[in-house]
Backbone as JSON Lines, residues from 0, in Angstrom:
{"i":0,"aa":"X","n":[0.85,-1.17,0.0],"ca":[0.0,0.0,0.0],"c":[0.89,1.24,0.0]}
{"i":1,"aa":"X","n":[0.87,2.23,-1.19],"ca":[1.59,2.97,-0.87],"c":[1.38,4.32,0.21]}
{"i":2,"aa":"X","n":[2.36,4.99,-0.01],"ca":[2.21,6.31,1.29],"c":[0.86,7.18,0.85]}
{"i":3,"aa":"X","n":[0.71,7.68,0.04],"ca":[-0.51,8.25,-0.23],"c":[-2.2,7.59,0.34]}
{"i":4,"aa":"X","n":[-2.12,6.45,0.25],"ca":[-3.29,5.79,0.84],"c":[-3.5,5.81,2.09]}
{"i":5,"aa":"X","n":[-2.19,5.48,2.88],"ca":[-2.13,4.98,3.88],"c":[-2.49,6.87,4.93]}
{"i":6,"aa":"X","n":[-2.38,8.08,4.42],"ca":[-2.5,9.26,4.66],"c":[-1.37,9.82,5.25]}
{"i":7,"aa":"X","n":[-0.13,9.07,4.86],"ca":[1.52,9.56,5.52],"c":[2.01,10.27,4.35]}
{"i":8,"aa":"X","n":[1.46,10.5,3.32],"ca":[2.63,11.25,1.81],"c":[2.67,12.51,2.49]}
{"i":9,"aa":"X","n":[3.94,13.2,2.75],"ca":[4.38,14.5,2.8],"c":[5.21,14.91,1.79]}
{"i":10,"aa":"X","n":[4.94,15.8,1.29],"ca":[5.23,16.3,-0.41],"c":[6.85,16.85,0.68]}
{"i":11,"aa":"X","n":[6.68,17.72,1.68],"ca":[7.99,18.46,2.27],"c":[9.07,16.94,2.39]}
{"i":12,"aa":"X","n":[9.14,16.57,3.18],"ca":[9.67,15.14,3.35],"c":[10.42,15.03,2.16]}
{"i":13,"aa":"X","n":[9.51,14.5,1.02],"ca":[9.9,13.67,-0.08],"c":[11.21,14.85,-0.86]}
{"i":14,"aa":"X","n":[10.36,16.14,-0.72],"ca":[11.36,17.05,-1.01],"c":[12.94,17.07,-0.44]}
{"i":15,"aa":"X","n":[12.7,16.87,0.86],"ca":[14.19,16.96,1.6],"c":[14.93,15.43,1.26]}
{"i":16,"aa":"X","n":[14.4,14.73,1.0],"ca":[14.94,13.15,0.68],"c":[15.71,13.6,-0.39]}
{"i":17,"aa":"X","n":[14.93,14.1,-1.66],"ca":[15.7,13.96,-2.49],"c":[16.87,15.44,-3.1]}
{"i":18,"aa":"X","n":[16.67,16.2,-1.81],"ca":[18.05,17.08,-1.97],"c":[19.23,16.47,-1.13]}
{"i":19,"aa":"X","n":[18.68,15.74,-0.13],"ca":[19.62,15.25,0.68],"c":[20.77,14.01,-0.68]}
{"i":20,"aa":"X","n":[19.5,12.98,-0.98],"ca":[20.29,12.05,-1.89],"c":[20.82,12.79,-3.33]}
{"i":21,"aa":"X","n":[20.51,13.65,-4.01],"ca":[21.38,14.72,-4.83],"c":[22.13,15.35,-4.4]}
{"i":22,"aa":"X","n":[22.81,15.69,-3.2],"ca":[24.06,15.8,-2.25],"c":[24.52,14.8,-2.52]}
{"i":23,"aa":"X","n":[24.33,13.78,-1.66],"ca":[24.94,13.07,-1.7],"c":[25.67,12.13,-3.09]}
{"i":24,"aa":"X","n":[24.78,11.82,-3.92],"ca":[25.31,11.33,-5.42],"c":[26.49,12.38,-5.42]}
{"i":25,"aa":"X","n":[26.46,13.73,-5.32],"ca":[27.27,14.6,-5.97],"c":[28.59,14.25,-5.14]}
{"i":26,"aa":"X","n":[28.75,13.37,-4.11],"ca":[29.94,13.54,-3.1],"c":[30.61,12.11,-3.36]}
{"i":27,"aa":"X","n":[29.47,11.0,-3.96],"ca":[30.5,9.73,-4.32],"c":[30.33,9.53,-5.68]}
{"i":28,"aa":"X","n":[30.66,8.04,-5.72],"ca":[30.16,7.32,-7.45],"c":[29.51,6.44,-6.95]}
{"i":29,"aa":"X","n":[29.06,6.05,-7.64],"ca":[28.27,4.65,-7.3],"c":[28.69,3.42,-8.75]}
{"i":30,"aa":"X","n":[29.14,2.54,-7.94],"ca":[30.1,1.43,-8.26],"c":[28.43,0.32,-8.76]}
{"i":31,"aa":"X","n":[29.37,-0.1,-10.08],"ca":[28.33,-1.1,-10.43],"c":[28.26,-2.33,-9.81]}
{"i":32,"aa":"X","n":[27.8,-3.4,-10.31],"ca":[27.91,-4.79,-9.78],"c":[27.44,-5.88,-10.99]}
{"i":33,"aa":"X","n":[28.59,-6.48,-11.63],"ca":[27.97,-7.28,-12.3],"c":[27.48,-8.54,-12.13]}
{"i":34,"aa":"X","n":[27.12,-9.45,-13.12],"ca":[26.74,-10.98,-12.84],"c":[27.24,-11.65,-11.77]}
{"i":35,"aa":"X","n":[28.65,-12.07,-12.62],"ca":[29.39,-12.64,-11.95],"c":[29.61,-12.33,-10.6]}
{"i":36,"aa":"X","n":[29.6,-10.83,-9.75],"ca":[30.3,-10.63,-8.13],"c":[28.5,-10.96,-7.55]}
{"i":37,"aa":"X","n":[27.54,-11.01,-8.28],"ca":[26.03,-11.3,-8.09],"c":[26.1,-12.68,-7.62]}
{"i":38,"aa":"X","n":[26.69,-13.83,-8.65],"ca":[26.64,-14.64,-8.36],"c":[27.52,-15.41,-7.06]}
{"i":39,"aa":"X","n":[28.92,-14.71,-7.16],"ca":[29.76,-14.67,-5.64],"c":[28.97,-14.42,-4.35]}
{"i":40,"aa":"X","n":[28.27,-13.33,-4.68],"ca":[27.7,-12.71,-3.62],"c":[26.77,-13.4,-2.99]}
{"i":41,"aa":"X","n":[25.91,-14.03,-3.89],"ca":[24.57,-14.71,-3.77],"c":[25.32,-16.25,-3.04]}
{"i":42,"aa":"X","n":[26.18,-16.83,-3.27],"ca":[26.88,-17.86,-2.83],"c":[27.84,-18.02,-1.54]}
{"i":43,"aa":"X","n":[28.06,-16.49,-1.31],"ca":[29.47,-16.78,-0.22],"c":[28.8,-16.91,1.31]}
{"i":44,"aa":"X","n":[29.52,-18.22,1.96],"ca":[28.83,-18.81,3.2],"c":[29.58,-17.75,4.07]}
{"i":45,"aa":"X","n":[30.51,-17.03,4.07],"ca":[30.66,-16.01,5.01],"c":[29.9,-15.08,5.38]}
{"i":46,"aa":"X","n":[28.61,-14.77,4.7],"ca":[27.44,-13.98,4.88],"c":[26.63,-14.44,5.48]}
{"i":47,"aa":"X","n":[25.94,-14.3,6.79],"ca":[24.56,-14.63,6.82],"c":[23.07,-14.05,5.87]}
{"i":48,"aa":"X","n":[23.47,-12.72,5.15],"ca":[22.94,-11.74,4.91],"c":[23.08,-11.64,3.34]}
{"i":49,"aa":"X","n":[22.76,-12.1,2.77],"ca":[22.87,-12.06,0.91],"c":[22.9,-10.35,0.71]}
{"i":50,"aa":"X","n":[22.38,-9.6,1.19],"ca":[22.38,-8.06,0.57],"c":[23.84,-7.79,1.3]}
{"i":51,"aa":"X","n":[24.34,-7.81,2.32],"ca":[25.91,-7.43,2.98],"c":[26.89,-8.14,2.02]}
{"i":52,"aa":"X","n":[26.54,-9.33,1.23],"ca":[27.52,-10.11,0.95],"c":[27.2,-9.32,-0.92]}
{"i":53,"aa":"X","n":[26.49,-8.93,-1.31],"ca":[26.37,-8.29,-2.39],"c":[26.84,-6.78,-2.09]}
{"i":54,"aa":"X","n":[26.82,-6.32,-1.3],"ca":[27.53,-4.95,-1.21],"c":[28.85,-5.15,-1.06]}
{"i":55,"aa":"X","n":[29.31,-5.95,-0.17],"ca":[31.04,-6.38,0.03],"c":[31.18,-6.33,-1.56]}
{"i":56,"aa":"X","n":[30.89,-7.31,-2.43],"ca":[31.25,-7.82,-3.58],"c":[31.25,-6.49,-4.55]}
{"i":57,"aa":"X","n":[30.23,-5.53,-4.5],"ca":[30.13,-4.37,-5.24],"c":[31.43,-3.41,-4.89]}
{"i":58,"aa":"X","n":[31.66,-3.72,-3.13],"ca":[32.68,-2.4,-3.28],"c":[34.19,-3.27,-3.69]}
{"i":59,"aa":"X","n":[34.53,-4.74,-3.44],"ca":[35.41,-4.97,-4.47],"c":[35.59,-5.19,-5.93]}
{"i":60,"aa":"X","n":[34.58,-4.96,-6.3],"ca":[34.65,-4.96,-7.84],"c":[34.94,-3.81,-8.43]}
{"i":61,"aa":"X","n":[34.57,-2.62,-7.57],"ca":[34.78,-1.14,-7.91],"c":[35.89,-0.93,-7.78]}
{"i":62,"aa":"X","n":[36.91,-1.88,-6.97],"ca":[38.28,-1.6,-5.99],"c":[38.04,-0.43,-4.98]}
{"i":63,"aa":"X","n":[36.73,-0.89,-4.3],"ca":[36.98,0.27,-2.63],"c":[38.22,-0.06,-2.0]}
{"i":64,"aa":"X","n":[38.74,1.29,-1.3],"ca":[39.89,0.63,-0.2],"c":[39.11,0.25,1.05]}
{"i":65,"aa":"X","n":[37.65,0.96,1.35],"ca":[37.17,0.88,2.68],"c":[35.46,0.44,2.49]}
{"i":66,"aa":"X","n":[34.96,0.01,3.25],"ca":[33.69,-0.52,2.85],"c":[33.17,-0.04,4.74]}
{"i":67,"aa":"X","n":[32.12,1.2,4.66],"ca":[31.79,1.47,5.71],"c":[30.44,1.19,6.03]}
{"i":68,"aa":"X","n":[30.29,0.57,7.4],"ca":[28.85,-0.28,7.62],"c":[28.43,0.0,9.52]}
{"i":69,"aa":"X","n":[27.1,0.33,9.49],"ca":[27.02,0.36,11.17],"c":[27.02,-0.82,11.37]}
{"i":70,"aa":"X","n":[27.11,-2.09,10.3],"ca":[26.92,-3.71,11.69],"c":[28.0,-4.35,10.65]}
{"i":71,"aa":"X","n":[29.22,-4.06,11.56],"ca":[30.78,-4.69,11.41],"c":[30.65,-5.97,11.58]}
{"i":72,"aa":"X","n":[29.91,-6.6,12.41],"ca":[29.25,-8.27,12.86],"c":[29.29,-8.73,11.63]}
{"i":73,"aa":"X","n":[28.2,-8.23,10.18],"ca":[27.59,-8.52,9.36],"c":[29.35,-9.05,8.13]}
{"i":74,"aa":"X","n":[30.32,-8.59,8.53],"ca":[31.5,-8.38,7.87],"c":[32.24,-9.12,8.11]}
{"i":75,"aa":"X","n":[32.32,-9.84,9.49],"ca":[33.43,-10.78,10.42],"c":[34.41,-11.34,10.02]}
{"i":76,"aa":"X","n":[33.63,-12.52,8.95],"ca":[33.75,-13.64,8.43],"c":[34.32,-13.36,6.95]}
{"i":77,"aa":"X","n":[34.16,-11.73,6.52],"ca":[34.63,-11.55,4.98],"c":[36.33,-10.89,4.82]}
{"i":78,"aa":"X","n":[36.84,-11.15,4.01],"ca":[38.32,-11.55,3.83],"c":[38.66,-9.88,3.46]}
{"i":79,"aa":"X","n":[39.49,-9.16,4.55],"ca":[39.61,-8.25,4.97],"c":[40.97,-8.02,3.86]}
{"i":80,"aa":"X","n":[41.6,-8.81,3.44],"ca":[42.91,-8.3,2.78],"c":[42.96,-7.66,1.37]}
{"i":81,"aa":"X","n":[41.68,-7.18,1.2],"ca":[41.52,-6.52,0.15],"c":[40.84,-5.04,-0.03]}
{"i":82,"aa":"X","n":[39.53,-5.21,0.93],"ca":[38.76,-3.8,1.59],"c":[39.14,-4.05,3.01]}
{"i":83,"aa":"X","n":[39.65,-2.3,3.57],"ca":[38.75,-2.21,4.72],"c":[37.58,-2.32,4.96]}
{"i":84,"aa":"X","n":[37.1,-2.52,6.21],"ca":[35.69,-2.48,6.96],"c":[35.81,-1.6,7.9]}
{"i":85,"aa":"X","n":[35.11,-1.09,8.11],"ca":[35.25,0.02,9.25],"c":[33.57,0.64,9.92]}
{"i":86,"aa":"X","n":[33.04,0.82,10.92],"ca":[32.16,1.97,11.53],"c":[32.38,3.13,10.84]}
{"i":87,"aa":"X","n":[31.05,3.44,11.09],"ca":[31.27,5.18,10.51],"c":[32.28,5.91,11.11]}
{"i":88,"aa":"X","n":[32.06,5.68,12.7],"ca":[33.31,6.23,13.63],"c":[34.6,6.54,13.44]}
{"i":89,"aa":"X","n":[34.87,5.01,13.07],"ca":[35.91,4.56,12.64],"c":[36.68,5.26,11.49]}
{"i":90,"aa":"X","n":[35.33,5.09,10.13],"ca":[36.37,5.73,8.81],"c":[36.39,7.55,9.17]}
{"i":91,"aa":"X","n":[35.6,8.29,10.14],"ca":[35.74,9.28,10.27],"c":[36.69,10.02,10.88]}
{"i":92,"aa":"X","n":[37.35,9.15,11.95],"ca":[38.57,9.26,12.83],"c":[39.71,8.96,12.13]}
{"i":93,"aa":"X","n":[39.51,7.56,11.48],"ca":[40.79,7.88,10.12],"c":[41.17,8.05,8.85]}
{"i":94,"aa":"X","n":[40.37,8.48,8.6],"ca":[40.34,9.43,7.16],"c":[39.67,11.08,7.07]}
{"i":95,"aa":"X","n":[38.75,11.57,8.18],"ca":[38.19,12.6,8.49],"c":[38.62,13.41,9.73]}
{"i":96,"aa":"X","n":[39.39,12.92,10.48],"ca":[39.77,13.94,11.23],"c":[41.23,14.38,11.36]}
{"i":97,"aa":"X","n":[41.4,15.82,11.72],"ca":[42.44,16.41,11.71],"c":[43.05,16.33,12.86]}
């Protein structure tokens, strides 16, 4: 059911969503993902989580150096010698602060 039915559509809202996410596009890239890291992804038993294990796979296919996530748990088990993993905290303290 979408938002309009349900009597939650706020036209302001939807507005700030999408200046916020047109910021944001403007500040990264967004890395593709093909078949093949689909099919890795969809397969690797180090995931409990098929969407974590398809984002890992997206940011090495792009060659991320850092792959930032609030649930590091979700990451444990994935083979660190290629991306970092890090908290937001984390990549902000070492790469963002002076």
């Amino acid at each position: 059911m979408g938002l309009k039915r349900q009597n939650i559509h706020r036209p302001e809202q939807t507005e700030k969503l999408r200046d916020a996410l047109s910021t944001t596009l403007s500040l990264v890239r967004v890395g593709d993902l093909n078949k093949k890291h689909i099919v890795t992804g969809i397969s690797d038993v180090a995931f409990d989580d098929v969407e974590d294990s398809l984002q890992y796979q997206c940011a090495l296919q792009n060659k991320c150096e850092v792959l930032v996530t609030i649930n590091l748990r979700d990451y444990f088990q994935a083979d660190q010698s290629s991306i970092e993993i890090l908290s937001p905290l984390e990549f902000v303290n070492k790469y963002l602060s002076l």
